[in-house]
N, C-alpha and C positions, 0 to 999 in steps of 0.2 A: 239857611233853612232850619225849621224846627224839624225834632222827628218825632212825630206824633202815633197815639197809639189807641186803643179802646177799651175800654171792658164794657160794654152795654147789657143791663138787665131789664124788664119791664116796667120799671118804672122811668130813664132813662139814664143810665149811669156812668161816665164814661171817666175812664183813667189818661192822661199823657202826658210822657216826658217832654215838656216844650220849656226854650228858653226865652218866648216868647211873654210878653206883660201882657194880661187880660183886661181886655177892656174894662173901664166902669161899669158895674152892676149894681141896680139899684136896689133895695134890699127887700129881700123876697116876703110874703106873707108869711108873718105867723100864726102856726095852727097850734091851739095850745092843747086839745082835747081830737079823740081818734074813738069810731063807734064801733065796739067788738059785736059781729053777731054770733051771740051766746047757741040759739038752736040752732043756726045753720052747722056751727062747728062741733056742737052735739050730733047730729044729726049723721055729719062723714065720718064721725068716731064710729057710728053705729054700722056703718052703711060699707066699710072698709075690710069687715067682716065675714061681707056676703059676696066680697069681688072673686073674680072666676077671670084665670089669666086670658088675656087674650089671644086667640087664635097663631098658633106659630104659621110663618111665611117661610116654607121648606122648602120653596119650588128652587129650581136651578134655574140661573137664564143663560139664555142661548147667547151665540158668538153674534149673531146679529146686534142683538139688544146691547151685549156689552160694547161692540164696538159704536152704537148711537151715537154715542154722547162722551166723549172723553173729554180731559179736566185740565184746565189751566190755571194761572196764577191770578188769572184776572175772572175769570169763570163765577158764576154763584155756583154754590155746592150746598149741600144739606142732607142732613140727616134725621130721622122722627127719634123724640126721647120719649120715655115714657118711665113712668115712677113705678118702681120695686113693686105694689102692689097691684100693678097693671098685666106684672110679669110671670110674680112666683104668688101663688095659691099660698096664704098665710095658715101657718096650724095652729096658729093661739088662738085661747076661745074668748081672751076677752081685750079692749082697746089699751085696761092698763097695761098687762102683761106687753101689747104690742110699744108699748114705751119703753116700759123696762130695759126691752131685746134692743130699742135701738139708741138709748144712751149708753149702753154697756158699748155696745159697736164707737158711738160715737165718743164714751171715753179713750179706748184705745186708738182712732185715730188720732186725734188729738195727740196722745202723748205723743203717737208714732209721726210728725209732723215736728214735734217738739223735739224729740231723742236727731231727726235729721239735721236740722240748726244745729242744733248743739256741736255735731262731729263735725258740720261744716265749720264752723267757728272755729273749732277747735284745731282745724288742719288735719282732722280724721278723714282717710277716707275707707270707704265701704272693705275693700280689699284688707284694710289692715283688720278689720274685724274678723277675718276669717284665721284658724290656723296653720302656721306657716308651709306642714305639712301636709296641709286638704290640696290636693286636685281635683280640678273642679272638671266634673265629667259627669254626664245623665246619669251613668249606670252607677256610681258609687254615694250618689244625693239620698237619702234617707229622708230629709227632713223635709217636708213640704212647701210648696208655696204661699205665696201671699193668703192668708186669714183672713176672713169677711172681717173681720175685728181690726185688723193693723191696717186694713187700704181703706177704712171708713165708712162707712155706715151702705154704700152700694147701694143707696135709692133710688140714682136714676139708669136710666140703660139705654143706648142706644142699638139700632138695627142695622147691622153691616154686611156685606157679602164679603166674603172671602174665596181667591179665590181665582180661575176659571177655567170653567163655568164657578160661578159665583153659589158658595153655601152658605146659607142667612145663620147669621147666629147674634146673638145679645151681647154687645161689652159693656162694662159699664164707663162711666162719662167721668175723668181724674182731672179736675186742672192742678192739681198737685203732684203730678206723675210725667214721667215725659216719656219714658218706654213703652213703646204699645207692645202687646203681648196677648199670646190663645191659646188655649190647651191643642194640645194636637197628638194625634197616634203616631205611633205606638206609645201608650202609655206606662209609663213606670208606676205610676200615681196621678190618677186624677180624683177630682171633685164630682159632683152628680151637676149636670148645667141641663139647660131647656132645651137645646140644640145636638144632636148628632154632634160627637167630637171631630173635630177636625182633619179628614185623610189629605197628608200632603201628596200622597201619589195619584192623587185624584185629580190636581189640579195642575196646569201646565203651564204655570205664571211662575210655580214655586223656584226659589231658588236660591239656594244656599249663599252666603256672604263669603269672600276667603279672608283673612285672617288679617290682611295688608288692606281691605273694604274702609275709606273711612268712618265709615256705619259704626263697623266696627269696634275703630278707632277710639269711637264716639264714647264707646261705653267704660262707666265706671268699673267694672269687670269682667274682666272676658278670657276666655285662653283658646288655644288652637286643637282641634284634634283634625288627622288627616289633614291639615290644611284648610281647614274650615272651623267657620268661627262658632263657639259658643259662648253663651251670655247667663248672666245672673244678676238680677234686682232684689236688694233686699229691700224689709223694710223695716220700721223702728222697733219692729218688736221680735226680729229674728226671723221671722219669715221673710221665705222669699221662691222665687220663681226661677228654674232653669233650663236651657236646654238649646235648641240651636237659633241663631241669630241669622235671619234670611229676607230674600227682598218678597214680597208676594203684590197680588192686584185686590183692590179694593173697590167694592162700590155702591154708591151711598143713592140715596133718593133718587129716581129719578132715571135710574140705569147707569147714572156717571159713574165713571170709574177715572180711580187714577193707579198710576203703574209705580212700579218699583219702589213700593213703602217699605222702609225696614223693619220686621216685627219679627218679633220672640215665638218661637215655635215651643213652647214648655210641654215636654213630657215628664218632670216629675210637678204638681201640682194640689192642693188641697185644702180645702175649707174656706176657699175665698169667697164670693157672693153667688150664693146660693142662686141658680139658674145661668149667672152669666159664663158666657164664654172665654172671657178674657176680659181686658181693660184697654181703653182709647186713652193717650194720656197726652194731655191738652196744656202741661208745661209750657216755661219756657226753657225750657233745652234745647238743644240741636236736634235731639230724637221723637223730639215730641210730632203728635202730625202737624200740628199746624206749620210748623217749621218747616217738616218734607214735604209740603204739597205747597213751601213757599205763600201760606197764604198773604193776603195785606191784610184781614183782619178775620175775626168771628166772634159769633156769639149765642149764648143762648138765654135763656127762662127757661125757670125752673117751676113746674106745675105744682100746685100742691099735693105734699107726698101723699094725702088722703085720698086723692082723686086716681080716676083709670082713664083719666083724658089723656092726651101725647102733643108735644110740641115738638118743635123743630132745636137743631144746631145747626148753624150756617157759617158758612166760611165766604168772606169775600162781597157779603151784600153788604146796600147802599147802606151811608150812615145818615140815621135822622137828625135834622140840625136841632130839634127843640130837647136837650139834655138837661140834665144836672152834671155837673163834669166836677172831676177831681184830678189829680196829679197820679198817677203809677209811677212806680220806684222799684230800681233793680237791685238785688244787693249780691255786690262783688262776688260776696263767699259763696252763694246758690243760685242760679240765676232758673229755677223751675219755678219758686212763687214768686205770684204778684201782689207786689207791698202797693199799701196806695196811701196818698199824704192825707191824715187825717189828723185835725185839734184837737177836737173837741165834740162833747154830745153835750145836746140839751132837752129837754123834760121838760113838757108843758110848753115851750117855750122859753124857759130859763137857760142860758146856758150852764154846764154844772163848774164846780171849782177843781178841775183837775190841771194839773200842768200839762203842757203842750207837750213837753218831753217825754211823758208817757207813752205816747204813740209815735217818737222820732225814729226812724232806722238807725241807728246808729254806725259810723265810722266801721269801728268791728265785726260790723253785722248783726251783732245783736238787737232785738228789742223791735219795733216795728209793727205793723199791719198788715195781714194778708186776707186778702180773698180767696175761699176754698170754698170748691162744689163738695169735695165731701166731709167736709165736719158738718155737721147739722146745725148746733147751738153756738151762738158766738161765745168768746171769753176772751176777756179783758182779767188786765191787773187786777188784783189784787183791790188794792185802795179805790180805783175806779170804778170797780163794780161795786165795791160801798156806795158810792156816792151815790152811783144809779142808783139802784136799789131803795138807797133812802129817799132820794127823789120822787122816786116813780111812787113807792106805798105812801111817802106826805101826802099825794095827788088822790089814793083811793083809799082812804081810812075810812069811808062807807061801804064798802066791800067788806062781805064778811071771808074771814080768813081763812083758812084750813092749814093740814098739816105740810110739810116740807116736803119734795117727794123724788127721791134719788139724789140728783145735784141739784136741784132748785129747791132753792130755802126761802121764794116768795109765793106763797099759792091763794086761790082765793076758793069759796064754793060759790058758786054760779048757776047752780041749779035750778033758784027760782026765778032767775033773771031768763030774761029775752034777748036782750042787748044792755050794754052795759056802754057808759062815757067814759075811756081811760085819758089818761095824760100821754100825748103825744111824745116819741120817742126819734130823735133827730140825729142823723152825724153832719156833723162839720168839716171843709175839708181843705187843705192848707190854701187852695184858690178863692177863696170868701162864697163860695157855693155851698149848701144844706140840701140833704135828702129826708124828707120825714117818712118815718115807717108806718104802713099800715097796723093797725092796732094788731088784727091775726099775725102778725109776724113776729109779735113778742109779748102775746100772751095766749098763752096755746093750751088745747087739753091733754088731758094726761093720763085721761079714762072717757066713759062715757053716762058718766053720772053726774059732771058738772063743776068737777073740779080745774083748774085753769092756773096754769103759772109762768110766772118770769121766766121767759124763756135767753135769759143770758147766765151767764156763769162765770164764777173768779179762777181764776189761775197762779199759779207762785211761778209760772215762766213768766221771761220777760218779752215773750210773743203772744202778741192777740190777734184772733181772728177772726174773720165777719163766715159766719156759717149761711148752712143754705136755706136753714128757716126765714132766717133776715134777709134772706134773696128772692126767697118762694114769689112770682109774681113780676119779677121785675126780669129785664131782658139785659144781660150781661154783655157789651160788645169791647172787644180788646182791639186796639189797633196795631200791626207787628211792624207794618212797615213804614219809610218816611213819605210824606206825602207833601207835594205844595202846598202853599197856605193860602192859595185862593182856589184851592180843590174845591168843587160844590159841595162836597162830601162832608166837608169838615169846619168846625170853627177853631183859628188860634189859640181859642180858650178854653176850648173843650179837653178834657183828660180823661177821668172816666164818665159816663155818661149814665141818668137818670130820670126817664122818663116815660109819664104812662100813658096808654096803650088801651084799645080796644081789641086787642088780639090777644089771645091766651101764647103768652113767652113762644117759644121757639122761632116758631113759623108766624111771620108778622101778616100771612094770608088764611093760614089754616088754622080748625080746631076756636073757632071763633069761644072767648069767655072774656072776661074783666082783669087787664092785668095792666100791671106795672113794665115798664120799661128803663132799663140800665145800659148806660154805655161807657167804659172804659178806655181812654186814648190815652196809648203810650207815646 
């Protein structure tokens, strides 16, 4: 048996560990050229300004409702996403400035993604970063939690009850995290969020972990007080989240609930993403939920952050067989990202001249591909992003040019333009399968007067990562568990998966628009 896995995005894109040989495939069309619409994407730059959050869902639901519908391993489940600007009332008065706020965030992700590698690699763990003589306890934590800056840019956000009766609150969506965690009272320090904070005595699910829980266990640091567990996540840039480590009820679309998740009860907290309550973190750890609710697989699409449309995350639903697939890859020394085998990219159609080693994992851990919801911008090597870059402007040297702007050193003015013909922008992926990108997924505005740039970026790590602009539109499905290989579900050859869609990401029924589909089989 192979053990097969997903990532599915909307376009269809699927990642898996199989030792399985893929059939012959014959070789896909090439699209050498991709149509940007210049005013549509003017248009949400402008329009993004005047969004007004949506409506908070405060009600509590009753013991009826919650006990409906309870959740198993085989169950569909879901959740509604919805993008940062669907959530939190923006105070900047203009689209550049709203770029600015979110490559600053989305540099510090990044490094904070990179600074983790590294101490993984290194045989660092989180605990040694602390000193020898901190104990770690609510009451003596000063320094706040996780920072909208260090957990990533916090564009999308999911609707969660917590809980019962269940109190709705916003987390935001980490596939790069595996602790899920909420602000909760008494607080030492919180953040300002959308939602009433969290009372645990409100709720009669809540329930402390003791110390011997392998929940617990779980975590990279923890210590006991009373006989009851508390926890700490840092993140790469010093911050981090504390406070007690418990089991509570959850429940996601639909009235489902599932029972005994283990989540962070954080009373010291501070500056993390503005409105959210906490974070869902969609890792592969053992802590992550998809791991405690045992899913087989999940996925989502990622709407455009411009937009106040809302999609789904699901756990557990059927997998489409028409994909684009790639291989996913686990690496020993961190097993929360997911690496996926990737060659090569090509432009226009060309494949470009970069060594295949540039994107290998390597042995040590090092070096590699990951898929992240929250970095924004993808970045590659160094040397590879030359090539791009030289690639892609050979293709648009009738484009007029403009200035550089933050970390993108490709930009063009666009103003007079309607639409405009780019050079198609492709990854390759170690299974001889190609995903081409929508032109708006990598060449994006940066204002709203018509400026437009390369939306990838270089790196001097030897980690690259596909961000969620390159995902915007496409339906991400991971697969976790092993599956037969003559499952209807699945093809042998499938790994992560890509493929589009007449459903806007999430929810492949609701919220109907134009998207892409991604699937991922591990």
């Amino acid at each position: 048996m192979a053990k097969l896995g997903f990532h599915l995005l909307c376009i269809l894109f699927t990642f898996s560990f199989s030792t399985v040989h893929p059939r012959t495939i014959s070789p896909a069309t090439t699209v050498s050229t991709s149509e940007l619409d210049v005013s549509d994407s003017i248009q949400k730059s402008l329009n993004v300004l005047s969004f007004s959050p949506q409506p908070l869902q405060s009600q509590m639901l009753t013991s009826s409702e919650l006990s409906s519908s309870s959740s198993s391993s085989s169950s569909i489940l879901s959740l509604q996403l919805h993008s940062r600007v669907a959530v939190h009332k923006s105070s900047h008065k203009s689209y550049e400035s709203i770029t600015s706020a979110r490559l600053a965030r989305d540099s510090a992700r990044v490094e904070s993604l990179q600074t983790r590698l590294d101490l993984a690699v290194n045989g660092v763990k989180n605990s040694d970063l602390k000193p020898v003589d901190t104990e770690l306890s609510v009451e003596n934590l000063e320094v706040p939690v996780v920072s909208g800056t260090s957990q990533g840019s916090g564009e999308y956000f999911c609707r969660v009850g917590i809980g019962h009766p269940a109190s709705q609150a916003y987390m935001v969506l980490d596939t790069g995290s595996d602790v899920n965690w909420l602000q909760c009272a008494p607080c030492a320090d919180c953040y300002q969020q959308a939602d009433p904070i969290f009372e645990p005595a409100s709720s009669s699910s809540y329930s402390p972990l003791t110390c011997e829980a392998h929940q617990c266990k779980s975590l990279d640091v923890s210590e006991c007080r009373n006989g009851t567990c508390l926890y700490e996540v840092s993140y790469g840039d010093g911050s981090y989240t504390v406070g007690d480590f418990v089991t509570e009820t959850l429940t996601l679309q639909g009235s489902t609930t599932v029972e005994n998740i283990a989540i962070g009860c954080g009373h010291n907290n501070e500056g993390l993403f503005v409105g959210a309550a906490g974070l869902i973190g969609l890792g592969g750890g053992r802590l992550s939920f998809p791991s405690q609710i045992n899913a087989t697989s999940y996925s989502y699409c990622l709407v455009d952050r411009d937009s106040d449309s809302a999609s789904t995350l699901e756990f557990n639903s059927p997998i489409p067989h028409d994909a684009i697939t790639a291989p996913l890859l686990r690496n020993s020394k961190l097993d929360t990202f997911y690496y996926i085998g990737l060659t090569g990219i090509s432009v226009a159609g060309q494949l470009l001249n970069i060594p295949s080693s540039t994107f290998k994992l390597t042995n040590d851990g090092n070096s590699g591909v990951i898929v992240d919801s929250g970095t924004a911008i993808t970045r590659l090597q160094t040397e590879a992003y030359n090539v791009l870059r030289d690639a892609f402007t050979k293709g648009t040297k009738e484009l007029p040019a403009a200035t550089g702007v933050a970390l993108f050193d490709t930009c063009y003015d666009l103003s007079k333009r309607k639409s405009v013909q780019v050079p198609t922008v492709s990854f390759h992926f170690t299974n001889g399968k190609k995903l081409d990108l929508p032109a708006k997924n990598y060449l994006i505005p940066v204002d709203s007067s018509g400026t437009f740039c390369f939306a990838f970026a270089p790196t001097s790590s030897s980690l690259s990562i596909i961000g969620n602009v390159q995902q915007q539109g496409t339906r991400v499905i991971m697969i976790l568990k092993t599956r037969s290989l003559d499952s209807p579900l699945i093809n042998a050859e499938t790994g992560i998966l890509f493929s589009f869609f007449d459903f806007y990401c999430f929810s492949l029924c609701v919220f109907l628009l134009k998207l892409l589909e991604v699937c991922i089989r591990v």
